[in-house]
C-alpha positions in Angstrom: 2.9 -20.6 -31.3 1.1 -23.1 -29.0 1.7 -25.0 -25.7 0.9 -28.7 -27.0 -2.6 -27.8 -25.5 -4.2 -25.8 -28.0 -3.9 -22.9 -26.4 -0.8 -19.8 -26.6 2.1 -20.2 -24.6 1.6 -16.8 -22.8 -2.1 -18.4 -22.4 -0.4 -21.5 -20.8 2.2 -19.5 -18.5 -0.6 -17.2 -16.9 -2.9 -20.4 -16.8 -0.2 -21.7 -14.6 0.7 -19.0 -12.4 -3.1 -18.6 -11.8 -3.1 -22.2 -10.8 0.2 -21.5 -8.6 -1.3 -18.5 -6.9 -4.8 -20.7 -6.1 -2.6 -23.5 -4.8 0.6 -21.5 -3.0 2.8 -24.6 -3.5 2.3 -27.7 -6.2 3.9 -30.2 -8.1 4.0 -30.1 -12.0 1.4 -33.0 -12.3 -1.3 -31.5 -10.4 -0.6 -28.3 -11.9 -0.4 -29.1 -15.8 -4.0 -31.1 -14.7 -5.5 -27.9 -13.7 -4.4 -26.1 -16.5 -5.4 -28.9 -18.6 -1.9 -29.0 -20.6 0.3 -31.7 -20.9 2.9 -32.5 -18.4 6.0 -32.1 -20.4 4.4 -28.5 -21.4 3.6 -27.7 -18.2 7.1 -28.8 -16.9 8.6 -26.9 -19.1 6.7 -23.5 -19.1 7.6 -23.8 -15.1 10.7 -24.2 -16.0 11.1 -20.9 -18.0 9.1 -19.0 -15.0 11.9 -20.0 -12.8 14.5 -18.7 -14.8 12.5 -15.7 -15.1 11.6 -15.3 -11.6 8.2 -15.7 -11.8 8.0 -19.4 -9.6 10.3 -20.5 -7.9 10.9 -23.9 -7.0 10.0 -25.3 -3.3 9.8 -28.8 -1.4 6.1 -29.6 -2.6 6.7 -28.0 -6.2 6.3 -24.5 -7.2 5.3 -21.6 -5.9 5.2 -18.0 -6.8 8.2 -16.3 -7.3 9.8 -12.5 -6.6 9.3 -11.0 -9.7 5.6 -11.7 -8.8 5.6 -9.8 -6.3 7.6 -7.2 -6.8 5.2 -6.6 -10.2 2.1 -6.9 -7.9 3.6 -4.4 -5.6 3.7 -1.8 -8.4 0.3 -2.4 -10.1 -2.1 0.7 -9.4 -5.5 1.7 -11.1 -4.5 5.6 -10.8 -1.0 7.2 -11.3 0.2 8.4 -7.9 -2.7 6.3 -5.7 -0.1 4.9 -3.5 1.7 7.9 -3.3 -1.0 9.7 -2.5 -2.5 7.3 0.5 0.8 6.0 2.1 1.4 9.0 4.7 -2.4 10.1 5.5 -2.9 6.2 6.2 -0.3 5.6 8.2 -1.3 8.6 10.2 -5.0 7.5 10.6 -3.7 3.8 12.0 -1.4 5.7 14.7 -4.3 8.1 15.3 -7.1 5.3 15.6 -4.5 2.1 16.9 -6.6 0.2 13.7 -5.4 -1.2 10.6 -5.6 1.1 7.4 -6.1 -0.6 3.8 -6.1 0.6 0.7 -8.8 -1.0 -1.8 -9.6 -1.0 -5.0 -12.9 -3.3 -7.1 -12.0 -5.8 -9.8 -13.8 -8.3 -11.4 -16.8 -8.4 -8.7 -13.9 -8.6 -5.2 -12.6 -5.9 -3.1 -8.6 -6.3 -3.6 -6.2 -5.0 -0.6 -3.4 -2.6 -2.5 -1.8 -1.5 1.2 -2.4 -1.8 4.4 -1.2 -0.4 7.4 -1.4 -2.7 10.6 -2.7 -1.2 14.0 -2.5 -2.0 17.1 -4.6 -5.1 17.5 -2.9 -7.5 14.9 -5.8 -10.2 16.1 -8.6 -7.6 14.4 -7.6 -7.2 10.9 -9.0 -10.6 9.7 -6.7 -11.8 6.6 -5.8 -8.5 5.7 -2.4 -8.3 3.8 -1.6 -7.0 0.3 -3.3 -8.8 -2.8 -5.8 -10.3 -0.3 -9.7 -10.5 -2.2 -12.6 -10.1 -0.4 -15.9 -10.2 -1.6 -17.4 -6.8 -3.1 -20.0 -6.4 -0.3 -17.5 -5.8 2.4 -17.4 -2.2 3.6 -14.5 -1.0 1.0 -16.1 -2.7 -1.8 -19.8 -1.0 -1.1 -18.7 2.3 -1.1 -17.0 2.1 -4.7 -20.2 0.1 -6.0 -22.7 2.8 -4.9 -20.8 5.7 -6.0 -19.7 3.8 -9.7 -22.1 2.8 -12.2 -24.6 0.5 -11.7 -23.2 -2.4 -14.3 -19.9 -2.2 -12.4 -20.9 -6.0 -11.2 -21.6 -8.9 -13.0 -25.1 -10.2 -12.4 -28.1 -9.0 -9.9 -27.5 -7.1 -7.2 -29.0 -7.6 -3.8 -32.8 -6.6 -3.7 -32.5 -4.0 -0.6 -29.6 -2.8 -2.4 -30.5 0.4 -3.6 -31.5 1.4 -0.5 -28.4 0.5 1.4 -26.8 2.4 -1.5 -28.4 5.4 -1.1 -28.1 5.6 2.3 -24.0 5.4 1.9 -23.9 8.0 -0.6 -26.2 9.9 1.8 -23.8 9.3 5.0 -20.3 9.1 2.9 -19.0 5.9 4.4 -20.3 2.3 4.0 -19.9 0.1 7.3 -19.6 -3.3 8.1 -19.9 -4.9 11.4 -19.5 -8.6 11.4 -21.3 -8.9 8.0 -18.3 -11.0 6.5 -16.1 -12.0 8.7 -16.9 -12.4 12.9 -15.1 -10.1 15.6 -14.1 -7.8 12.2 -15.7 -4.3 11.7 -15.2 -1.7 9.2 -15.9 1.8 8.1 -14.6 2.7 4.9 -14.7 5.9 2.2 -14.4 6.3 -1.6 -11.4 8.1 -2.7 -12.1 10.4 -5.9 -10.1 11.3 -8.5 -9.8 15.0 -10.8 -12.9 13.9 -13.0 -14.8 13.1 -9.2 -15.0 9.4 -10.2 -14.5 6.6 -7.3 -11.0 5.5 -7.8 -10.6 3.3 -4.7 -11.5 2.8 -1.3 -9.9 3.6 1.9 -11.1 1.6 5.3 -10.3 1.1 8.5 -10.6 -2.5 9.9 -11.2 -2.9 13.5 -12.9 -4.9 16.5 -16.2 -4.8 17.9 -15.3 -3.2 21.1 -14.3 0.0 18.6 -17.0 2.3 17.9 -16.9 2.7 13.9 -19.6 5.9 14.4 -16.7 7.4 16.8 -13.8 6.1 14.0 -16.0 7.5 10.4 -14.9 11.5 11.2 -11.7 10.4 11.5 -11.5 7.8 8.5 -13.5 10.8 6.1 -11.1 13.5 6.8 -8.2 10.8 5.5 -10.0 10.2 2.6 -10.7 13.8 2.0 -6.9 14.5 2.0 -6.0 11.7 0.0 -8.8 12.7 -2.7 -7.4 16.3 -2.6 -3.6 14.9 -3.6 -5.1 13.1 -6.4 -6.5 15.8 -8.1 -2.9 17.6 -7.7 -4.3 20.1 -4.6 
């Protein structure tokens, strides 16, 4: 069954909840544009998501809806990953005053799973849950030099295999003011029972914190949340 556009109608629903998500809040016409589907089709696949849950609508359109996020809440790469980094996170923000996030790599971008704010709410930069960052922030690097070298689509940098060594060598990556100004961060790799990187754990702070005081702390974390994971 198509959507009038040539395409499924599941094909046309997640075209438009992508297209939601990109804008936070549309009208139909600019939406089933995007998509490249018809208006009437697009009207009435937006339609269906609201009865669902899945958009609701708002003064300037759509937007995304509950179910969203209450799906998006649950989504984890690993059984138990949450679980596992919820406590010894929280812990490491009250110990450090920083925010804790939890981090995973897909499709070339560093996505936040949970974070923990600390106490300087003006350091964390962006940092929420679903945020995307690129993969050469400090909780992306550490899960590209520790994974395969194809994880990412197209050439990596050309001093990159030394930077990568020299993380796997230290067993943090850090990144002061490389992507975003006034925001540093240390961050670990989390392993799972077959010693694979599953995710990332960092700790995002300001300048005026010392990250080679903060890694000690931030390791130890990870080496208790990588312990849980393989059941110890």
């Amino acid at each position: 069954m198509t959507d009038g556009g040539g395409r499924s109608v599941m094909e046309g629903a997640f075209a438009l909840l992508g297209a939601v998500e990109r804008a936070g809040e549309a009208g139909p016409t600019r939406l089933a544009a995007e998509c490249g589907l018809p208006k009437t089709t697009a009207y009435r696949l937006l339609e269906q998501l609201v009865d669902l849950g899945a958009v609701e609508r708002s003064r300037g359109g759509y937007r995304m809806g509950p179910l969203v996020f209450r799906l998006g809440r649950s989504w984890q790469p690993y059984p138990g990953l949450r679980a596992a980094a919820r406590a010894p996170a929280r812990r490491l923000a009250r110990l450090t005053g920083a925010a804790v996030a939890l981090n995973v790599l897909r499709e070339g971008q560093t996505l936040v799973l949970d974070w923990t704010p600390g106490d300087d709410v003006g350091a964390i930069g962006g940092l929420q849950d679903g945020a995307a960052f690129p993969w050469f922030t400090a909780a992306g690097k550490v899960l590209v030099a520790g994974a395969h070298p194809r994880t990412l689509k197209g050439p990596l940098p050309a001093a990159w295999q030394r930077e990568a060594e020299a993380i796997r060598e230290r067993g943090a990556a850090f990144d002061r003011e490389g992507v975003a100004s006034g925001v540093c961060c240390v961050a670990v790799a989390l392993h799972g029972p077959t010693g694979a990187p599953l995710a990332s754990l960092s700790l995002v702070t300001d300048p005026e914190h010392s990250l080679d005081r903060l890694v000690g702390a931030v390791q130890q974390t990870g080496r208790i949340i990588s312990a849980a994971l393989r059941g110890r």
